[in-house]
C-alpha positions as a Markdown table, in Angstrom:
| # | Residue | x | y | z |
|---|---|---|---|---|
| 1 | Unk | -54.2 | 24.1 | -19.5 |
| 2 | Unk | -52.2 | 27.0 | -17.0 |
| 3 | Unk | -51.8 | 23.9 | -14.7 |
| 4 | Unk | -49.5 | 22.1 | -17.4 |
| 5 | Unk | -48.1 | 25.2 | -18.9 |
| 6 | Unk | -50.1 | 24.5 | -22.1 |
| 7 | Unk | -51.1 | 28.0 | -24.1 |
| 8 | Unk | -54.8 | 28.6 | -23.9 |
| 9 | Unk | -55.1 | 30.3 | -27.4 |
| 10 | Unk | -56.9 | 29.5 | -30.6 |
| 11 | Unk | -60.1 | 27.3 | -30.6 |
| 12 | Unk | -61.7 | 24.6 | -27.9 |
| 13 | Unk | -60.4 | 21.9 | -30.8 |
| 14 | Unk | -57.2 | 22.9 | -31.1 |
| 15 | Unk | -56.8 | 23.8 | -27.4 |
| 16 | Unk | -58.0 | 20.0 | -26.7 |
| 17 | Unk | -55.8 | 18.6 | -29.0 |
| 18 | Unk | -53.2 | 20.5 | -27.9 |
| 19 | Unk | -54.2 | 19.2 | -24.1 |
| 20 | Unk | -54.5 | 15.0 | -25.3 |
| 21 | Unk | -51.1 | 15.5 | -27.3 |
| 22 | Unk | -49.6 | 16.7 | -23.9 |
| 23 | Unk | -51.2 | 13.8 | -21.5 |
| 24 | Unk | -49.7 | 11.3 | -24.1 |
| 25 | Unk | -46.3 | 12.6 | -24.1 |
| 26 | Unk | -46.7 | 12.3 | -20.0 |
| 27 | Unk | -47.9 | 8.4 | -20.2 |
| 28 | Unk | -44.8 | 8.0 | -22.6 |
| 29 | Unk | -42.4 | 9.3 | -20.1 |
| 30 | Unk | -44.5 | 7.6 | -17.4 |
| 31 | Unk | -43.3 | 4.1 | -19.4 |
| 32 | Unk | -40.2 | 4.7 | -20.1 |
| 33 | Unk | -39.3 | 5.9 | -16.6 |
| 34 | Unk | -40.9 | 2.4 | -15.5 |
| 35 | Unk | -39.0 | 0.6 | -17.9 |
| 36 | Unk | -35.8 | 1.7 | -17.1 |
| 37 | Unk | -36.2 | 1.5 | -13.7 |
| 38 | Unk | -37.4 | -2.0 | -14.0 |
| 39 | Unk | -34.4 | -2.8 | -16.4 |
| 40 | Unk | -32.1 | -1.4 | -13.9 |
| 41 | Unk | -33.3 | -3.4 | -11.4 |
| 42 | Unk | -32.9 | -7.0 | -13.1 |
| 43 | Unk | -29.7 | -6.3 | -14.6 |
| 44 | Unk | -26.4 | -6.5 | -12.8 |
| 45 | Unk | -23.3 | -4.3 | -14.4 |
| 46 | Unk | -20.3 | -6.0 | -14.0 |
| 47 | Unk | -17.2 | -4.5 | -12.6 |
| 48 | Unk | -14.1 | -4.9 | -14.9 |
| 49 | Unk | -10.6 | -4.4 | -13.3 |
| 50 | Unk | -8.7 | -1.3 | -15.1 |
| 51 | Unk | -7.8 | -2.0 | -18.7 |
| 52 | Unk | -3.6 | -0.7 | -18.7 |
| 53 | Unk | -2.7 | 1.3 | -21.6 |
| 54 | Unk | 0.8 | 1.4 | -22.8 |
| 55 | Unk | 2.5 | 4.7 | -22.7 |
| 56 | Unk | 4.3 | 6.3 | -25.8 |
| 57 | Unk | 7.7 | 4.5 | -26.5 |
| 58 | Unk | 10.0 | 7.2 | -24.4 |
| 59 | Unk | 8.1 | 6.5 | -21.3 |
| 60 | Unk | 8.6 | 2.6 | -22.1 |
| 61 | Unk | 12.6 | 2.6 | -22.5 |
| 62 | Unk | 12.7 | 5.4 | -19.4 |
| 63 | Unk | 11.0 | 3.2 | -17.0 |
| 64 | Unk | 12.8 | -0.2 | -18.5 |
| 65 | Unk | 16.2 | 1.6 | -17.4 |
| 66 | Unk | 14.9 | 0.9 | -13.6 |
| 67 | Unk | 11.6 | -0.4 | -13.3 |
| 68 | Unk | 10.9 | 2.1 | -10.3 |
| 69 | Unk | 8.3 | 3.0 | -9.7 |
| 70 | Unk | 6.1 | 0.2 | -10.1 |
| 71 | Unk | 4.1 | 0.6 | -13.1 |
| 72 | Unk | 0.5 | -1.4 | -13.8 |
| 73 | Unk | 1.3 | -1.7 | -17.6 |
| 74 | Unk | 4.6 | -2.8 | -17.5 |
| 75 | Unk | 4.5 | -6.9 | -17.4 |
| 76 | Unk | 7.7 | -7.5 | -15.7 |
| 77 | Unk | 6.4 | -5.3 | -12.9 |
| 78 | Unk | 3.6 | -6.8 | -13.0 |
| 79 | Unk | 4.7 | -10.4 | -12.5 |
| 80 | Unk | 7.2 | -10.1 | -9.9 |
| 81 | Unk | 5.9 | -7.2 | -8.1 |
| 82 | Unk | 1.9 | -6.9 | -8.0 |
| 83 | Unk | 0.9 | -8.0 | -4.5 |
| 84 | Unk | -2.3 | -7.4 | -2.8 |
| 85 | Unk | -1.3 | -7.1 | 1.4 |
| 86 | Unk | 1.1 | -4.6 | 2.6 |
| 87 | Unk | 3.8 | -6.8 | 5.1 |
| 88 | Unk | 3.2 | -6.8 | 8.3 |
| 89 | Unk | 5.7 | -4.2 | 10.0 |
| 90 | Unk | 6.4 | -3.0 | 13.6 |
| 91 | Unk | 9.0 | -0.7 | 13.7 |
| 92 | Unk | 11.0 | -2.1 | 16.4 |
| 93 | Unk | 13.8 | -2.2 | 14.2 |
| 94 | Unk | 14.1 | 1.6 | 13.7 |
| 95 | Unk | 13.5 | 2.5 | 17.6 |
| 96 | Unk | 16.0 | 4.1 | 19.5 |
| 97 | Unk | 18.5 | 6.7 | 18.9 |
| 98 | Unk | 21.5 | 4.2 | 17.7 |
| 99 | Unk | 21.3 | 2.7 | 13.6 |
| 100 | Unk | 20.4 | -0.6 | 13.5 |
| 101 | Unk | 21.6 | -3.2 | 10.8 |
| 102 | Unk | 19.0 | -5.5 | 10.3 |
| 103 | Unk | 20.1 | -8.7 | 7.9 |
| 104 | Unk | 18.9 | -12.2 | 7.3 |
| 105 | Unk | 19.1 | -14.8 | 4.5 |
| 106 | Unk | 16.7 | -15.0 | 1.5 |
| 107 | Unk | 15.9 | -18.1 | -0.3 |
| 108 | Unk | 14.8 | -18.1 | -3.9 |
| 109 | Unk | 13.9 | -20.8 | -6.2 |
| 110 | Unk | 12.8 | -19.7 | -9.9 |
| 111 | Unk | 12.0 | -22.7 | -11.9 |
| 112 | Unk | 10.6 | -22.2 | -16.3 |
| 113 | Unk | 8.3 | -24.4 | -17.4 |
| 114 | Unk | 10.9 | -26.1 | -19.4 |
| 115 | Unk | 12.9 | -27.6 | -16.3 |
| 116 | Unk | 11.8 | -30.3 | -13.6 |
| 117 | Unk | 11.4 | -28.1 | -10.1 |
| 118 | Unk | 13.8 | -31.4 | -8.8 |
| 119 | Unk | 16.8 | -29.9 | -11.0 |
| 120 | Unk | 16.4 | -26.3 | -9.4 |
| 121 | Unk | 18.8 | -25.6 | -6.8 |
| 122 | Unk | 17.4 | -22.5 | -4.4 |
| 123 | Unk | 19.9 | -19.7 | -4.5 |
| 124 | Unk | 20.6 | -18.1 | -1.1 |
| 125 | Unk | 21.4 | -14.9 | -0.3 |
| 126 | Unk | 22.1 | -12.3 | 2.8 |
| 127 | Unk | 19.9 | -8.9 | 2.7 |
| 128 | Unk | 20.9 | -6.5 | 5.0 |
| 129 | Unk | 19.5 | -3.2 | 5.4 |
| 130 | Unk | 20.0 | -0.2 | 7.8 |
| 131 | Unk | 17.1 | 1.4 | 9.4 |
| 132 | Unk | 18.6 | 5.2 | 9.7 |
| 133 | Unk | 18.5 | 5.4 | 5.7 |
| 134 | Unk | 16.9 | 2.2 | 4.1 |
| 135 | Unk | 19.8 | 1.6 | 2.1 |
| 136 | Unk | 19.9 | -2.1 | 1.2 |
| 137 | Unk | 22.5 | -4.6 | -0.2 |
| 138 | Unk | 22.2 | -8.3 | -1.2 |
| 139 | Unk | 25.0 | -11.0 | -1.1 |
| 140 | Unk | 24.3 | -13.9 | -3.0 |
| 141 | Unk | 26.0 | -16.6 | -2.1 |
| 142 | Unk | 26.9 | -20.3 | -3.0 |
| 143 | Unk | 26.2 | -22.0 | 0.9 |
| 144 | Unk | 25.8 | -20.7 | 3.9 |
| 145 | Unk | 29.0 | -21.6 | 5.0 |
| 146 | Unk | 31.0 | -19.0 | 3.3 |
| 147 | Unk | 31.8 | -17.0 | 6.5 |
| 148 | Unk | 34.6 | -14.8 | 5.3 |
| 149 | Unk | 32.2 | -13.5 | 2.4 |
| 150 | Unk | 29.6 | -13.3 | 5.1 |
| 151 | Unk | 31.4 | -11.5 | 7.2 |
| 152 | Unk | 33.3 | -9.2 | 5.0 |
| 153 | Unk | 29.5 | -7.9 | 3.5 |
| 154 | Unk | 28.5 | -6.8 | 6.7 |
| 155 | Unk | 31.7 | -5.3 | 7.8 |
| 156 | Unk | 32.1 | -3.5 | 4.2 |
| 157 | Unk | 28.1 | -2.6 | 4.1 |
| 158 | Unk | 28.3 | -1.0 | 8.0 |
| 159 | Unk | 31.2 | 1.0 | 6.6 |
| 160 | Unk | 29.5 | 1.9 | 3.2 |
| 161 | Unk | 26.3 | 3.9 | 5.7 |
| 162 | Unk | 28.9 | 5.3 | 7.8 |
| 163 | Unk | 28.3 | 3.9 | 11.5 |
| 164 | Unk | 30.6 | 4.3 | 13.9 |
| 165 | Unk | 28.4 | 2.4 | 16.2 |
| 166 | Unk | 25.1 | 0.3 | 15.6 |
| 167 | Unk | 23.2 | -2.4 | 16.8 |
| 168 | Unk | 23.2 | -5.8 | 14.8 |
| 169 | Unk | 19.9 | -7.5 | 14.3 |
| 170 | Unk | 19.5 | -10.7 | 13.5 |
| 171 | Unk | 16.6 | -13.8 | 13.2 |
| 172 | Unk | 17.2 | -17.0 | 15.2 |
| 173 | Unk | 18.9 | -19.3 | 13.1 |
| 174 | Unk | 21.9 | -21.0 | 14.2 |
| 175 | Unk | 24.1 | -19.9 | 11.1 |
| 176 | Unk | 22.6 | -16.3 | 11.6 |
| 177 | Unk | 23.9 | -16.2 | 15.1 |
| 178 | Unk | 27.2 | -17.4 | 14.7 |
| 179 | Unk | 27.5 | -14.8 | 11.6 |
| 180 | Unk | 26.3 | -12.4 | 14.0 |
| 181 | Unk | 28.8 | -12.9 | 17.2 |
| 182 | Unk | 31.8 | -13.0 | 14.1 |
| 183 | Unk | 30.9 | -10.1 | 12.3 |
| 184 | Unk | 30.6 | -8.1 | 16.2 |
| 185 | Unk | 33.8 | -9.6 | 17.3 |
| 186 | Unk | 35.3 | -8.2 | 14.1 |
| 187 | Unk | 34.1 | -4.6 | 14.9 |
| 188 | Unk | 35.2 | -5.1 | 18.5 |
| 189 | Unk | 38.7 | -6.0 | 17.4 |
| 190 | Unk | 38.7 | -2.7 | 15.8 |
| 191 | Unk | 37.9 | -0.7 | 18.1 |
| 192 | Unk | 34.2 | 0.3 | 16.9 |
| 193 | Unk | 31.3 | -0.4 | 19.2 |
| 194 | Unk | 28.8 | -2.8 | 17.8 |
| 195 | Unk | 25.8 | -4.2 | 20.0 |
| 196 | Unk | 24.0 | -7.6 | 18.9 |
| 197 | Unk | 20.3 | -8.1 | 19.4 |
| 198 | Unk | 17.9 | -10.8 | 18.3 |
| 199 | Unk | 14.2 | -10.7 | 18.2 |
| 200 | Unk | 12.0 | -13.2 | 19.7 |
| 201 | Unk | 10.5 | -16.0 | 17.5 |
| 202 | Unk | 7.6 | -15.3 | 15.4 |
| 203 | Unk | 7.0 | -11.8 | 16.5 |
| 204 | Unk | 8.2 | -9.8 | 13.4 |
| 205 | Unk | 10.5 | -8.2 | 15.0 |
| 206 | Unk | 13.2 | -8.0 | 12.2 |
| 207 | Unk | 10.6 | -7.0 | 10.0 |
| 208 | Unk | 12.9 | -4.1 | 8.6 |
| 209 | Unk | 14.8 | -6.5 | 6.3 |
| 210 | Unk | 11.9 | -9.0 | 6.1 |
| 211 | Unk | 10.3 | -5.7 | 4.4 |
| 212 | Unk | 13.6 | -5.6 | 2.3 |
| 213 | Unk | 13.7 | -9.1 | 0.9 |
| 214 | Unk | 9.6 | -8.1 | 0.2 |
| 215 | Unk | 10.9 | -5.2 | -2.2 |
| 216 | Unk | 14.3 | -6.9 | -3.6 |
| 217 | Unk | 12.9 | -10.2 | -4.4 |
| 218 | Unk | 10.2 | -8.9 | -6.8 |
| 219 | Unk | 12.7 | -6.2 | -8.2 |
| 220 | Unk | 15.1 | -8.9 | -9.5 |
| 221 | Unk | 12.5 | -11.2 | -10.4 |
| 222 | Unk | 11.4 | -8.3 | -12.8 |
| 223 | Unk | 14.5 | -7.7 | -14.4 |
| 224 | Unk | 15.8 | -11.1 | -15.1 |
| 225 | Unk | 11.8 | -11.3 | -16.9 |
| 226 | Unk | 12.3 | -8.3 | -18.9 |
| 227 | Unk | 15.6 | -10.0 | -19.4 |
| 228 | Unk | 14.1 | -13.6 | -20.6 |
| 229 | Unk | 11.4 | -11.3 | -22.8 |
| 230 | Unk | 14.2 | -9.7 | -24.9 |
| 231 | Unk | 16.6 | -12.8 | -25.2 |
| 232 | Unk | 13.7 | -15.4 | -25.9 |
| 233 | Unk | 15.5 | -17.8 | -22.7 |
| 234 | Unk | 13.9 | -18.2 | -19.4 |
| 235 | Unk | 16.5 | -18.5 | -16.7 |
| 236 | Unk | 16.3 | -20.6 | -13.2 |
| 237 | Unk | 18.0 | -19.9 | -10.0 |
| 238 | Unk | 20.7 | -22.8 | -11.5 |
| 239 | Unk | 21.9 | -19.4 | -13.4 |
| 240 | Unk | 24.3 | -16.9 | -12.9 |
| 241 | Unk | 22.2 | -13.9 | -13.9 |
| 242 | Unk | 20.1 | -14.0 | -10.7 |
| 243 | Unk | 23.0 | -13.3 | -8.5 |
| 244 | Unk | 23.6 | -10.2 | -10.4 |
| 245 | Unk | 19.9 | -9.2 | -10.7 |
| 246 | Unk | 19.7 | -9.6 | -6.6 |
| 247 | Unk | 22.9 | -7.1 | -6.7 |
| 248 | Unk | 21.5 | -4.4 | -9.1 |
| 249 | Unk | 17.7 | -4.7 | -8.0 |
| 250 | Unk | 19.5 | -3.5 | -4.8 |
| 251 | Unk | 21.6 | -0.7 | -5.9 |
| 252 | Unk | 18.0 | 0.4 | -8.1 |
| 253 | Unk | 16.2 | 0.6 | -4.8 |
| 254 | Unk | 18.8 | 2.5 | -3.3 |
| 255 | Unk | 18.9 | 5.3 | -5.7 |
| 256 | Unk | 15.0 | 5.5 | -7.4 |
| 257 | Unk | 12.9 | 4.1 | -4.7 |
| 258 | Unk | 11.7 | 7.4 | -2.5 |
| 259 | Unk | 10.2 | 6.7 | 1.0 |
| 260 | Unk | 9.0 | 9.6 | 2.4 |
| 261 | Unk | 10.2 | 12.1 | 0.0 |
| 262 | Unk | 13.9 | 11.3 | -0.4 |
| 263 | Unk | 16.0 | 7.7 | -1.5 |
| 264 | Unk | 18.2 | 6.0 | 0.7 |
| 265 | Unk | 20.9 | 7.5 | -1.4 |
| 266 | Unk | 19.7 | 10.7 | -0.7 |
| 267 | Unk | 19.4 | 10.2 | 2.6 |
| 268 | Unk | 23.1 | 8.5 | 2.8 |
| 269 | Unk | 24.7 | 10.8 | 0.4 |
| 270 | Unk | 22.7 | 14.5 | 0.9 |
| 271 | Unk | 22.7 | 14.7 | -3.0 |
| 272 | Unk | 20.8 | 13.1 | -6.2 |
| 273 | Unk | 22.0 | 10.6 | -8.3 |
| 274 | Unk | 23.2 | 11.9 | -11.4 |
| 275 | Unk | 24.8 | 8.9 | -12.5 |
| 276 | Unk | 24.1 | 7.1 | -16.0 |
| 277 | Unk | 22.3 | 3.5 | -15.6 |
| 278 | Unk | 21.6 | 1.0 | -18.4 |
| 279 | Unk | 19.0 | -1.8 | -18.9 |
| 280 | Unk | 20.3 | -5.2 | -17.0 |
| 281 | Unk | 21.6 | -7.6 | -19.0 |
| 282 | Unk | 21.6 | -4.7 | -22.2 |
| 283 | Unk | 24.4 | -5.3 | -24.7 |
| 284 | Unk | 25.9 | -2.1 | -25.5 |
| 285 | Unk | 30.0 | -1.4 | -26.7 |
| 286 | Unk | 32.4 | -0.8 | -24.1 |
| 287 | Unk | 36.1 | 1.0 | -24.5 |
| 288 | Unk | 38.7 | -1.4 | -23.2 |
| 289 | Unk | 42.4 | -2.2 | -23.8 |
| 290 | Unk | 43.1 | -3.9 | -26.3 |
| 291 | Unk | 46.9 | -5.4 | -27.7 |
| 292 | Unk | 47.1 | -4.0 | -31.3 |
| 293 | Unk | 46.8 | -0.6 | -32.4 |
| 294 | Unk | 44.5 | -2.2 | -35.5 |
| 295 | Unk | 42.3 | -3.9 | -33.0 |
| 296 | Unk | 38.6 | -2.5 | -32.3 |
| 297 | Unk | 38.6 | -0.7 | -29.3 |
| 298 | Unk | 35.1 | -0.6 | -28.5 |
| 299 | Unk | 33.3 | -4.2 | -28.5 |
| 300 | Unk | 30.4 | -5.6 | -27.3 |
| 301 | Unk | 29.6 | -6.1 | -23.9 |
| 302 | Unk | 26.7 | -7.1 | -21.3 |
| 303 | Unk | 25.7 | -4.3 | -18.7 |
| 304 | Unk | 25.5 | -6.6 | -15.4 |
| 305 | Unk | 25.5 | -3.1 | -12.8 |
| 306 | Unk | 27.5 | -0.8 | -11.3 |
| 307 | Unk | 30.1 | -1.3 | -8.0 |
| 308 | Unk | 29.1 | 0.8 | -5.1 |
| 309 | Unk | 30.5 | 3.1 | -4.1 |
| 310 | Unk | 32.9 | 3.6 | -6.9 |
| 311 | Unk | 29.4 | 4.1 | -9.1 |
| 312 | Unk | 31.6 | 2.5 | -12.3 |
| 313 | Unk | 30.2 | -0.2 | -14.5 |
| 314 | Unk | 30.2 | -4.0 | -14.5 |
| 315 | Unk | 30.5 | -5.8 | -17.8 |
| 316 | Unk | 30.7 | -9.0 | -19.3 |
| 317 | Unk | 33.2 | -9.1 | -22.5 |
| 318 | Unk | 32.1 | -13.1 | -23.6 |
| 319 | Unk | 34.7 | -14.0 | -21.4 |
| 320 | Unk | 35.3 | -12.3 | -18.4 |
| 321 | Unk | 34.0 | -9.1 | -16.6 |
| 322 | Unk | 35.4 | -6.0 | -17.4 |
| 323 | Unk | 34.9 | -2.2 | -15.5 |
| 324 | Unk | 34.5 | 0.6 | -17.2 |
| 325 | Unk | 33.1 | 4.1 | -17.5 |
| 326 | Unk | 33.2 | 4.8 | -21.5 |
| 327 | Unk | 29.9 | 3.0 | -23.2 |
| 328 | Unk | 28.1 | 3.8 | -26.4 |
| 329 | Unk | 24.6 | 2.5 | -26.7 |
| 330 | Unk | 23.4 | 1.4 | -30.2 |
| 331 | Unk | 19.9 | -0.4 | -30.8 |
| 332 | Unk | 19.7 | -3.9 | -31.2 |
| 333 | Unk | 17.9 | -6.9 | -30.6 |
| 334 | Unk | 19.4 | -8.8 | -28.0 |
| 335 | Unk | 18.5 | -12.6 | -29.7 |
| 336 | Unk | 21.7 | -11.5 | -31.8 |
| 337 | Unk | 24.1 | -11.9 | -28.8 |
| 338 | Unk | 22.6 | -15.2 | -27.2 |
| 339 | Unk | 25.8 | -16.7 | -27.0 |
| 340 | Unk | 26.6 | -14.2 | -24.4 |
| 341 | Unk | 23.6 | -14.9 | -22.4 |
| 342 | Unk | 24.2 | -19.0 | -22.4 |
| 343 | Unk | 27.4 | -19.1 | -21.8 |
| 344 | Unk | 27.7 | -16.7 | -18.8 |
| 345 | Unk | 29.2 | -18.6 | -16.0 |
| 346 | Unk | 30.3 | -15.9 | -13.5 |
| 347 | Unk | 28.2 | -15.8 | -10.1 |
| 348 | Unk | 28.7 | -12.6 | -8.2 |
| 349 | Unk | 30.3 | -14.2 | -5.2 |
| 350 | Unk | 33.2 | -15.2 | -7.0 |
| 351 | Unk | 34.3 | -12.1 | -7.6 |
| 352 | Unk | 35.5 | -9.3 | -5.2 |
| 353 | Unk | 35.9 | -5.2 | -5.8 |
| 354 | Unk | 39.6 | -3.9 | -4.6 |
| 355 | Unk | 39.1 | -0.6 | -2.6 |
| 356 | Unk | 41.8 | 2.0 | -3.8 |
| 357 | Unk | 42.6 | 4.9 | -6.1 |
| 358 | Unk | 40.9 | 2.3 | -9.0 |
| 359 | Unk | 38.5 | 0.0 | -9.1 |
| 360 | Unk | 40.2 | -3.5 | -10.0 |
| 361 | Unk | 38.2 | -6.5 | -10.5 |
| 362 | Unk | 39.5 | -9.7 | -9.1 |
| 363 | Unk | 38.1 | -13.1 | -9.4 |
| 364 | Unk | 38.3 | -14.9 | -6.0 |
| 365 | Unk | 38.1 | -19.1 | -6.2 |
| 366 | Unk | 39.6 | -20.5 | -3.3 |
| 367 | Unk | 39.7 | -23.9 | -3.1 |
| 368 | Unk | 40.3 | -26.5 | -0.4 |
| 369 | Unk | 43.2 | -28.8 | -1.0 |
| 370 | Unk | 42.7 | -32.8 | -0.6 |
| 371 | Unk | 44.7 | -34.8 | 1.1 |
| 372 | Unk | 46.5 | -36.9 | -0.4 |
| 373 | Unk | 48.5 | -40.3 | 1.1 |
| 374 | Unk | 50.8 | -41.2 | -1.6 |
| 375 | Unk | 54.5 | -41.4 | -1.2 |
| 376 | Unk | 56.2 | -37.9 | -2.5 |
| 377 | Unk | 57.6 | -38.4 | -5.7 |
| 378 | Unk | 61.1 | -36.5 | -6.4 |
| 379 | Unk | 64.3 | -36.3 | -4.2 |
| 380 | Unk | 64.1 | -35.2 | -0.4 |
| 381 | Unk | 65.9 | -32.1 | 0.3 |
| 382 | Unk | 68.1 | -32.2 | 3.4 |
| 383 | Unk | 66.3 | -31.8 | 6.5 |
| 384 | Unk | 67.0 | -32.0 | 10.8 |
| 385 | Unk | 63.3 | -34.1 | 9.7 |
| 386 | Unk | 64.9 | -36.8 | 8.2 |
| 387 | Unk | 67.1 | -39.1 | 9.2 |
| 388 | Unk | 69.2 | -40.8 | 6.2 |
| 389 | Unk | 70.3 | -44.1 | 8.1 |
| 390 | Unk | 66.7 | -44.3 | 9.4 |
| 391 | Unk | 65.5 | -44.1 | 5.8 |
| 392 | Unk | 68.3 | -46.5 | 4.4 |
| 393 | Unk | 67.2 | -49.6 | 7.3 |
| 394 | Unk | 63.6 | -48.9 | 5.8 |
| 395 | Unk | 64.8 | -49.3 | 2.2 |
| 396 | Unk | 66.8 | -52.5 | 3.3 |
| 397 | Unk | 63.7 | -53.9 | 4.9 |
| 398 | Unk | 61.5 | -53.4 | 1.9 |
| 399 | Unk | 63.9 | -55.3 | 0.0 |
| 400 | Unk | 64.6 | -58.6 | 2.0 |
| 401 | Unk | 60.6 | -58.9 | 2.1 |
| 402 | Unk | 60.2 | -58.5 | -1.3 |
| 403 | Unk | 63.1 | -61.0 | -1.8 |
| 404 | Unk | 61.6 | -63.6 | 1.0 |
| 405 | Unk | 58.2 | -63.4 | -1.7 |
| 406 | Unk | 60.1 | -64.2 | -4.6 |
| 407 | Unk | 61.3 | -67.4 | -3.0 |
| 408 | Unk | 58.2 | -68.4 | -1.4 |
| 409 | Unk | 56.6 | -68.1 | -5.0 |
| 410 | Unk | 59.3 | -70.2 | -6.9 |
| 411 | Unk | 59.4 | -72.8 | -4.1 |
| 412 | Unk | 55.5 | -73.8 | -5.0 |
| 413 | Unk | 56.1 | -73.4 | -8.9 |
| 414 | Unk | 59.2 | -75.9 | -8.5 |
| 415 | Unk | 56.9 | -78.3 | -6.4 |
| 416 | Unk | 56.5 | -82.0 | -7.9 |
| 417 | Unk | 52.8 | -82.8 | -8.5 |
| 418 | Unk | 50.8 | -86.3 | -7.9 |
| 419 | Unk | 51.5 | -88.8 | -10.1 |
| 420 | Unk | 47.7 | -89.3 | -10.6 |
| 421 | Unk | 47.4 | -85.8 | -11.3 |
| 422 | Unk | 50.2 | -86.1 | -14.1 |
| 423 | Unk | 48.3 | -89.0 | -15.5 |
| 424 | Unk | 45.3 | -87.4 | -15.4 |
| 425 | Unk | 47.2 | -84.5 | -17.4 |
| 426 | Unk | 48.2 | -86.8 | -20.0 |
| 427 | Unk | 44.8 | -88.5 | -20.9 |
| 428 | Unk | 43.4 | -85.4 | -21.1 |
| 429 | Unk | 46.1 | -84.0 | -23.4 |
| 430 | Unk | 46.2 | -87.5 | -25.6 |
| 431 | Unk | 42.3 | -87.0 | -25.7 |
């Protein structure tokens, strides 16, 4: 009884019972501890992946404004931006003691299940990014062959960061290196000392903006879903919206997305950004000028980002883009301005942001001229050119040939025909 902590007082019955009452409870446990152990052992617990549980509705609308930092309950993130394997990086672009610029073109091809993939063209764009800060910049554009755009990105981003001298990476494409010796030729011309440098093939060694197109593809991705989500319209590459998503996703990342403790706007800037930022694509009212004092001054408009580095606000009106700073933001459900959304024709590239004591939107659509081999129409000013005597023999000559054909032509209409012919003519006219 002392051996199983049982108490040994009262009678030799009650002391026994006491003792069996005890031995039972241990072949119960006995069991059960058997049981379990053997249940255990047979079953297999499966392993569920983390069940995301939205936050209250503040923390929604706060992290829509930007969509940085990633969030695992937030769809659009979670579309565009979940990925498994970190890319492959080996920080040869940020070695040495001069900046490198580090840009290449990225190709991408969204197509809704609504469209034929055949229909879809791939937009194209040129990422560049600067290995002292991270700052990043995207320039979509409609072919490769628009040099001056090209070329006036890089020369305008390498002044945006501030280098006096840098080293210009590149891949090995053809139309990478050619944009490459323009854009250094450019800087030479100026005076600024500019080094060119390109990696060897397949080693990673512009993985700096290969690591950039990595973070900005997903990011625009993201916001032109969150974008299709409130309008109820899925857009392809064929749209104009994705230029402008590849634009803002950038200046985003630039401003929200710390590495290391501190944004590339940070870094760039030695300050915070204290700016104001709206959802992309977010109809909100807009001050603008307007012709009659009885006219509204405040009207609708789409938020398509902000110019850097004037940090003012890009807007579509319905039918053009309008900047501004004054916006009021009123709830409402975006289905209500669809007309906006579908009729939006404006890529990025053709338009261009005036440097100056404003910011002045200008739309830039240069066109090539045909040629054309038709004879001028109107009267011919006086000229050394042209020689009037010259002109009149021409005129002269045109004339007797046009003459010589008139003749020829009434010579075989006055002919006399066959006589069998005319009788022929005859029978089968009496007939």
């Amino acid at each position: 009884m002392t051996h199983y902590g049982l108490s040994t007082s009262g009678p030799k019955a009650k002391c026994f019972n006491r003792l069996l009452n005890h031995q039972k409870q241990l072949e119960l446990q006995v069991v059960h501890a058997a049981a379990e152990q053997a249940h255990g052992e047979l079953a297999r617990t499966p392993k569920s992946v983390p069940l995301q549980i939205l936050p209250d509705e503040e923390t929604q609308q706060k992290h829509f404004l930007t969509h940085i930092p990633y969030q695992p309950w937030c769809s659009s993130c979670v579309c565009f931006r979940a990925r498994a394997d970190q890319h492959q990086r080996t920080g040869a672009s940020r070695r040495g003691g001069v900046a490198t610029i580090s840009f290449d073109f990225e190709y991408t091809k969204a197509v809704p299940d609504s469209k034929d993939a055949k229909e879809v063209d791939s937009m194209i764009s040129l990422v560049m990014v600067d290995s002292s800060t991270g700052y990043v910049h995207a320039a979509p554009l409609r072919s490769k062959n628009q040099w001056d755009l090209m070329v006036r990105e890089l020369l305008g981003f390498a002044g945006l960061v501030g280098h006096a001298e840098f080293v210009s990476m590149c891949g090995n494409e053809a139309a990478l290196r050619q944009l490459q010796r323009m854009a250094v030729n450019a800087r030479l011309s100026l005076g600024l000392a500019t080094r060119a440098t390109t990696p060897p093939p397949y080693s990673h060694g512009n993985s700096l903006v290969e690591n950039a197109i990595g973070r900005i593809r997903p990011l625009a991705g993201t916001l032109i879903h969150y974008l299709s989500e409130q309008v109820g319209v899925e857009f392809s590459t064929n749209s104009p919206w994705w230029s402008w998503a590849f634009r803002h996703a950038c200046w985003l990342i630039n401003r929200f997305n710390a590495n290391k403790g501190a944004t590339a706007y940070e870094l760039l800037y030695n300050k915070e950004y204290a700016g104001s930022i709206y959802n992309f694509g977010e109809p909100v009212f807009g001050f603008g000028k307007v012709s009659g004092e009885g006219t509204a001054k405040w009207t609708r408009m789409i938020f398509l980002g902000k110019s850097d580095p004037k940090d003012t606000c890009i807007f579509y009106n319905g039918s053009g883009l309008v900047i501004t700073r004054s916006i009021r933001r009123i709830s409402i459900v975006w289905r209500r301005r669809l007309p906006f959304y579908m009729n939006f024709k404006g890529w990025s590239w053709q338009y261009k942001t005036g440097v100056g004591g404003r910011v002045v939107l200008t739309k830039n659509q240069a066109q090539a001229i045909s040629g054309n081999f038709n004879v001028p129409a109107g009267q011919i000013e006086p000229s050394t050119f042209f020689d009037e005597d010259a002109e009149a023999v021409r005129l002269k000559h045109l004339e007797e040939q046009l003459e010589k054909a008139e003749v020829t032509e009434m010579a075989l209409h006055d002919r006399p025909q066959p006589l069998g012919e005319v009788q022929t003519q005859e029978e089968l006219f009496c007939a």
